[in-house]
N, C-alpha and C positions, 0 to 999 in steps of 0.2 A: 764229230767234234771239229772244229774249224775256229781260229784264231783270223782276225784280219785289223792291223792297222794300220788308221789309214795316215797317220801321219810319219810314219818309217819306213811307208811303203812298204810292209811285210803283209805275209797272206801264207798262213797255215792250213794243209789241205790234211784231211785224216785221210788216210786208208784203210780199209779194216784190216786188222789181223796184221800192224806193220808195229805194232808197240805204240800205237798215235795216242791213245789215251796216257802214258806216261810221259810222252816228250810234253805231250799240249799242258797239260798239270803243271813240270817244270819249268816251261816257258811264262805260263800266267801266274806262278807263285814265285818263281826265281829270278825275271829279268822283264825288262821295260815291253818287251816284244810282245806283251801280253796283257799290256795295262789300257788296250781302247776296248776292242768287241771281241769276243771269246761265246761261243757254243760250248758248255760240257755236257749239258744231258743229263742222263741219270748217273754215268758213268762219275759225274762230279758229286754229284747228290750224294751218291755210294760212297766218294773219297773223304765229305764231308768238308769239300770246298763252295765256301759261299762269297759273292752270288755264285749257283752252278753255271748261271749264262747274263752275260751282255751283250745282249744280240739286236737289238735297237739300231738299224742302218740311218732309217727316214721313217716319216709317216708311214708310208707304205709298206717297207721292206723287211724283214728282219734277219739275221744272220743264221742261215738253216744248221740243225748240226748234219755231217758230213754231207755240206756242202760238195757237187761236184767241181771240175774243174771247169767243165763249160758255163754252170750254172752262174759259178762268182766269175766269171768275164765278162757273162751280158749285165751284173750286178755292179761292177766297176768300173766298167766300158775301156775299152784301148788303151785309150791314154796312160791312166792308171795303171794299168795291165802292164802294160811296154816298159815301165820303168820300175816296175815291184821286185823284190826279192819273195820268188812263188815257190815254197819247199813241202818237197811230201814225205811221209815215207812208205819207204819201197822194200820188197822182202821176196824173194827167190819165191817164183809162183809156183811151181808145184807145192811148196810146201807152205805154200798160201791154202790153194786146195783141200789139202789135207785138214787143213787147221780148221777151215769151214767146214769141212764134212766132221770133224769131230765135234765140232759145235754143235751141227744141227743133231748128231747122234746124241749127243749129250743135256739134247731137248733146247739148245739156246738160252743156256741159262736159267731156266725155270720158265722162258718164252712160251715154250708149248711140250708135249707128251713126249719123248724120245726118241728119234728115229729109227729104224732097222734097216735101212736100205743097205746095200752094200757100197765102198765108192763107186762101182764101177756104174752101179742103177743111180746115184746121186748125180752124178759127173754126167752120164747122161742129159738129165734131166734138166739140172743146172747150163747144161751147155745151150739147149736147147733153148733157154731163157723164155719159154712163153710166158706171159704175167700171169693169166688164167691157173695155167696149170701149176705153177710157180707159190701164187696167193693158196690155191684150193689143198694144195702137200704140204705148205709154210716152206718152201724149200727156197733158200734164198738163189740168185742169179751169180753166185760167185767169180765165175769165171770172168766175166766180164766186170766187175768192181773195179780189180785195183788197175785194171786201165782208163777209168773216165775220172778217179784222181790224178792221173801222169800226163793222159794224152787230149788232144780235142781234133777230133776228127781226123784220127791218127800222127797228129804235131804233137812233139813233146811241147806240153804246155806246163812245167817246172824249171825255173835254174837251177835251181837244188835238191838234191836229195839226201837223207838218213838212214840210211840201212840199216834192219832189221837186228844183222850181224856184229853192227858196227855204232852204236848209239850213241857212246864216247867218242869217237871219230867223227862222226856225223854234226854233230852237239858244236864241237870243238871248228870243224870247218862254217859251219852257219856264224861262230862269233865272231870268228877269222872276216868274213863274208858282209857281216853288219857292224861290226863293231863294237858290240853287244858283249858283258861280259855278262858269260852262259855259266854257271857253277857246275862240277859234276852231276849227274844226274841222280836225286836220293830215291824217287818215286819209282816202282815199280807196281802200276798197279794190277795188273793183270800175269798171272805164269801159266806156263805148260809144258807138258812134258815131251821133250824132243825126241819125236823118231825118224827113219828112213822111208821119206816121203815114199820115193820108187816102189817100196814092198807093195804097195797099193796099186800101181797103173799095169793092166795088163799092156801088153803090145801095142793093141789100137789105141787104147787111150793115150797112152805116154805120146805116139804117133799125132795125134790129133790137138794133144794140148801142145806139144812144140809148135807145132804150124802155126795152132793161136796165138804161140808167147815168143815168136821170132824178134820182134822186136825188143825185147826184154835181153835178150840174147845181144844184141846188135846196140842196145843204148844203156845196157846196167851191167852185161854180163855175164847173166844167167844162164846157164847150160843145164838142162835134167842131167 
């Protein structure tokens, strides 16, 4: 899902697994910020918000749902870019991880058959990102997602963020930010049930995903 207008200079980046399906719903049902081109996908179809998408850039182009972050720069070029208000959001990645591996356990929604792997075979494999082997498991490339909503070729490429944690807060500083009066948040479209990410990561793991998620550490916060 991906919001972009172009005349507020705003550009909503989904990430998965960051609550982007409830902010992006409240934004194009509750406030201006949502009233040029909006991607919702099925996700909107489901909410039974219509149209689900206005994604119509140009002739050519159309406004993809979850858009990356490099994808909509070469789509809006610099200029545009340099002076946007660009917000994502963002959610403590291991328990990003987690949230993915319960997904795919949980078959993806009715995506495909169930998974059994364990995290530590998932995490893996995920890490690993081949597309081959990736496409041929259905096993998405997690790890590396919710940084090419944040980053472009490791530059933070957002002003803003909404925390997972923090959505109210989040909501309330983007109005702050644009102008925009944001109502409380009513949409909650998607739940899940919160556990202790950690029980999951053996040693190497937890090891290997810190190294990957330093940055996340260094520019959100995040500490396993």
């Amino acid at each position: 899902m991906t919001i972009l207008n172009r005349k507020r200079n705003f550009l909503f980046l989904h990430a998965h697994k960051t609550a982007g399906t409830s902010i992006e719903a409240h934004l194009v049902l509750s406030t201006p910020l949502g009233d040029d081109l909006y991607n919702g996908g099925g996700d909107f179809s489901k909410l039974g918000i219509k149209p689900a998408a206005r994604k119509r850039i140009n002739d050519k182009t159309e406004l993809h749902n979850h858009a990356t972050a490099k994808k909509m720069f070469h789509i809006v070029g610099q200029a545009w870019w340099e002076s946007s208000v660009r917000v994502s959001g963002v959610r403590n990645p291991y328990e990003n991880l987690v949230a993915f591996w319960r997904w795919d356990c949980s078959g993806q929604a009715g995506r495909k058959d169930p998974m059994t792997l364990s995290f530590s075979e998932w995490f893996e494999v995920s890490m690993r990102a081949d597309p081959q082997e990736c496409r041929e498991r259905k096993i998405i490339r997690a790890p590396h997602l919710q940084k090419e909503f944040l980053y472009i070729d490791g530059e933070l490429a957002v002003t803003d963020i909404i925390r997972f944690e923090d959505l109210a807060g989040g909501l309330a500083s983007l109005a702050d930010k644009t102008g925009v009066d944001i109502p409380p948040l009513e949409i909650h479209a998607k739940f899940s049930k919160k556990v202790d990410y950690r029980q999951f990561f053996s040693d190497e793991d937890a090891e290997q995903a810190i190294e990957f998620y330093k940055s996340f550490e260094k520019d959100f916060g995040y500490s396993f």
